[in-house]
N, C-alpha and C positions, 0 to 999 in steps of 0.2 A: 187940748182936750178933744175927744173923740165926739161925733155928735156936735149937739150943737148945748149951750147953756139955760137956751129956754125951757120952761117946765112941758112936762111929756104929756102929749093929750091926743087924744086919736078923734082927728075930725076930716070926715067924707065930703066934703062940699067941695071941693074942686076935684071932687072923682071923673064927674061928669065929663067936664072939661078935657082933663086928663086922657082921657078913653076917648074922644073924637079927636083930640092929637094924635093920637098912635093908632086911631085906626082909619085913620087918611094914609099915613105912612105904609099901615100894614096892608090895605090895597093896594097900593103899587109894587110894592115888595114882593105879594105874593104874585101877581103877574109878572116877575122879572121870572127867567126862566128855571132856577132853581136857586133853594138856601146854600151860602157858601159860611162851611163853617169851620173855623179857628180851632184847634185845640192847643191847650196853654200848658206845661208840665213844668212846675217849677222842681226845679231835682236837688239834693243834696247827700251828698255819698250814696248815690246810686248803687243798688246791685245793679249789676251788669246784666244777668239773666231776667230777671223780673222787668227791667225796663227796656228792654227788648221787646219781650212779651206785652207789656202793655200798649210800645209802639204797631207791632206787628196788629192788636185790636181792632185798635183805634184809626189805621191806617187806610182800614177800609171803610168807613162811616165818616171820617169826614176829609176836606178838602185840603188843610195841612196842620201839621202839627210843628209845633215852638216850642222848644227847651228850655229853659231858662237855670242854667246852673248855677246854686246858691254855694256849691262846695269851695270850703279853703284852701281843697290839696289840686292837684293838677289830675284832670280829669281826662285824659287827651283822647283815651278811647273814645269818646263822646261823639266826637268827629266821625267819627267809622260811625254813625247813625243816619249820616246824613246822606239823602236820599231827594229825590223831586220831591218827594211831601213833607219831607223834614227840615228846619235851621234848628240850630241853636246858637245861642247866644252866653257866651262862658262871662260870667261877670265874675270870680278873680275872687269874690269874698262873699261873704253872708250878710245880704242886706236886710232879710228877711222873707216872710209867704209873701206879702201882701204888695212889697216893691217889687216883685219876679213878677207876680200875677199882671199886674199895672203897665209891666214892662210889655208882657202881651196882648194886653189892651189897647196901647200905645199901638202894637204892630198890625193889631187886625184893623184899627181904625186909620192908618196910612194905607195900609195895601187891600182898603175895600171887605174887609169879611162881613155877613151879615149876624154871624152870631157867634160869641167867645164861650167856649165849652172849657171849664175850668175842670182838669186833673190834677189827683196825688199820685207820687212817683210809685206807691205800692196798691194803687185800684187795677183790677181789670172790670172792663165795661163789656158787657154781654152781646150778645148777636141783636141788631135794631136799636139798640137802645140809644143813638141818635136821633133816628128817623124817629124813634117815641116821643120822645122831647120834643123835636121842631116840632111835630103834627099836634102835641101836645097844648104846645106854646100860640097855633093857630088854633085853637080849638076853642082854648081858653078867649081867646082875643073875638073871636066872634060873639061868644056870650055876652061883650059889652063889658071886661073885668080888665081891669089896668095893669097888665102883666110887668112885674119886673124880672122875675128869674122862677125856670121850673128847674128840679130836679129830681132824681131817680130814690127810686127803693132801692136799699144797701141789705146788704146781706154780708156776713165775718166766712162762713164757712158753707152754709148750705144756702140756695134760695127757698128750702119749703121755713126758715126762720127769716124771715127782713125783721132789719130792724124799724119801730114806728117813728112816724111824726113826728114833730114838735110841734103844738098848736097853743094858742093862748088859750083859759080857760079862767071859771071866776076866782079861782087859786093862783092864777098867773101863769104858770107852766100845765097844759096839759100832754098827753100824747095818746092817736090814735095809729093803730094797725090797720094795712090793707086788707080791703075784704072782699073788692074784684079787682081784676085787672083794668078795669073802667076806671076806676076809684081818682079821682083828682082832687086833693085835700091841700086847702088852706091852712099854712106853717104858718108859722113864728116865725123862720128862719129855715136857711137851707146848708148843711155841712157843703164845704166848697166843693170837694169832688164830685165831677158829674153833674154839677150844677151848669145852665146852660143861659146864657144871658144875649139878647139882643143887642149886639154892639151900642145904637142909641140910645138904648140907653142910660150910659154911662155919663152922657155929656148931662144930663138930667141929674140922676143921683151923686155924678160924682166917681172917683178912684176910689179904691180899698185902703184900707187906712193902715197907712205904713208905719206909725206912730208905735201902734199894737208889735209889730213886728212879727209876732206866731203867735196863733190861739185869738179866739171871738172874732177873729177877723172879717169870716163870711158871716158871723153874726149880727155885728155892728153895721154891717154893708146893707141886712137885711131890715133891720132896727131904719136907718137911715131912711131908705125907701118907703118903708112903712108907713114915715112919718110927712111923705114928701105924698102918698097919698096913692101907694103904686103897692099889689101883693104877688105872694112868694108862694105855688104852687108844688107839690110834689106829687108826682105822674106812677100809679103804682104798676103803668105797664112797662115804664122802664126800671131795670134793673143794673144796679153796680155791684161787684165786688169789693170791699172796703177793707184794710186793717187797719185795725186802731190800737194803735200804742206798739212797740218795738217787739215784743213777746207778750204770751198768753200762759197764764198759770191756771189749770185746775182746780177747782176751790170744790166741795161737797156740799154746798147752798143750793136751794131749791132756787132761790132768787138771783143766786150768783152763779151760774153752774162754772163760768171761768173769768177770769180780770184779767182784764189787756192791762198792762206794765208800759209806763210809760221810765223814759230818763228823767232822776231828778229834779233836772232845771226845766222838765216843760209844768210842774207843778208851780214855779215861780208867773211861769209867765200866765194860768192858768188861774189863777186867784189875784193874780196885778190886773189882769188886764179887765176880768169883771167887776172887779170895784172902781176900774177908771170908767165903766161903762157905766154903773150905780152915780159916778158922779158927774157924767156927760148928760144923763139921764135920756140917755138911749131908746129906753121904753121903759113900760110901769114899773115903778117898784116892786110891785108886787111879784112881776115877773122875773125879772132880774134876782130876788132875793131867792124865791125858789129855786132857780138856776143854779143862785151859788150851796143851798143845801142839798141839793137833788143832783148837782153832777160834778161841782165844785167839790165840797167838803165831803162829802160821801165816796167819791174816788177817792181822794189824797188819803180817808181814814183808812181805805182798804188795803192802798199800797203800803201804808205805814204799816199795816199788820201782816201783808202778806208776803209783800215784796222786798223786805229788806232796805241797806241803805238809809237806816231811819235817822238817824241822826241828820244826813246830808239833806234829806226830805222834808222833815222837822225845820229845818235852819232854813233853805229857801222859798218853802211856804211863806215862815212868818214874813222873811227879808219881801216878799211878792205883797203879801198884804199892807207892809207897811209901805211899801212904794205904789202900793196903789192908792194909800190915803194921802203920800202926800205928792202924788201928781206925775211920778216920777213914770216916763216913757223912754221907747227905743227898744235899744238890746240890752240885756243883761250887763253891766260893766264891765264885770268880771268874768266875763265872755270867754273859755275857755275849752267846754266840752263841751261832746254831742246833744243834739238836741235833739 
């Protein structure tokens, strides 16, 4: 089970503590002569052009970047990426987000990185929006606040739309918009892409939870932390480009102007995995429940109406829910399509 089995309670008393660990560390750190940092791309049927473009970004902001190919088909062009700033690493099958992510976790922490910047194979990251981050992630740490992980304003299609926050509130899920480029707001959580984590600490929180396999992942990671007494920043002077879900339909909703489409099967793992996190008990309930009516069941109800494929939809929702009551983790079984 995800998390841990004690009941969920948010207490500060070893904050203190917490923040003169890591900011002994983070004074010598920052006198080392610069941040050396990791970028992790876990990839699975990569377009070709796009992940090019996203290396070509990212190539210049930070010091290397790791592939981590989840794909089942033989990927070989991949090779042809590789470059002084580039490895990758072809692992032959679909282990999952969360065992790729780990896998370059594992590499920045053998070969010295001081920060693991966690990409999707379909983000591109803007001009600075490294240098955001790190200076972000020192910024925050002077203040005397137990940094575990910053990340960037995302944006679908234009940056004058980001999308907001996630923040707790007394309904359990709140969400707040940028309103300067100053703006540094305390999440709930941080979507993985663009999210940028201090190597250290990982030995502290722990790996990503491969159990999940895809979906909550950077969630539960963030939940974990939370609870270890350590918070999750998002820096509104950095910016990502993000897409979410495989295609985008048009809808004539004021609230909806368009719905990212996801496949099928990521609706199983997307209602499995927050009801194992409801019974990890991750963070409040209260939170968690809003979660699953507010971006759980409210997607699934739109794809069902708008996206077709309902039947298939229908059938691994429920098969999701029921394997999240009764404990059931990993990959799908029946592991067959795209994801």
């Amino acid at each position: 089970m995800v998390c841990s089995s004690e009941r969920w309670s948010w207490s500060a008393g070893n904050e203190q503590e917490i923040y003169h660990d890591l900011a002994a560390e983070d004074v010598a750190f920052s006198r080392s002569m610069s941040a050396r940092v990791l970028a992790v791309i876990p990839t699975y049927l990569p377009q070709r052009e796009h992940l090019g473009l996203l290396c070509t970004d990212i190539a210049e902001q930070v010091d290397h970047i790791l592939l981590v190919d989840n794909s089942t088909f033989n990927q070989a062009w991949l090779h042809e990426l590789t470059a002084a700033k580039i490895s990758v690493e072809v692992l032959g099958t679909n282990v999952g987000i969360a065992a790729a992510q780990n896998k370059g976790v594992q590499y920045a922490e053998k070969q010295g990185f001081d920060f693991v910047l966690f990409l999707d194979q379909d983000s591109r990251p803007t001009r600075g929006m490294v240098k955001a981050l790190v200076d972000g992630y020192h910024a925050l740490m002077k203040q005397g606040l137990p940094v575990a992980a910053v990340g960037p304003a995302t944006y679908m299609q234009s940056p004058d739309t980001l999308e907001p926050f996630y923040t707790t509130s007394r309904w359990g899920l709140g969400s707040r918009h940028c309103c300067s480029p100053k703006d540094q707001v305390e999440v709930a959580y941080l979507h993985a892409s663009g999210t940028l984590v201090c190597t250290r600490i990982f030995s502290r929180v722990g790996l990503l939870a491969e159990n999940l396999f895809i979906d909550m992942v950077d969630m539960e990671w963030c939940f974990r932390a939370r609870k270890q007494g350590y918070l999750c920043f998002g820096l509104c002077r950095a910016l990502l480009q993000h897409q979410v879900g495989e295609v985008y339909r048009p809808l004539s909703l004021k609230k909806m102007p368009q719905l990212s489409v996801h496949a099928p099967l990521r609706g199983y793992y997307q209602v499995r995995n927050i009801v194992l996190l409801m019974r990890g008990r991750c963070a409040s309930p209260m939170l968690l429940c809003h979660y699953f009516l507010r971006r759980v069941l409210c997607r699934f109800l739109a794809q069902l109406v708008f996206a077709g494929n309902r039947r298939e939809r229908l059938m691994l929702f429920v098969k999701g829910l029921m394997h999240g009551l009764q404990g059931i983790e990993g990959p799908y079984k029946s592991f067959s399509k795209k994801i």
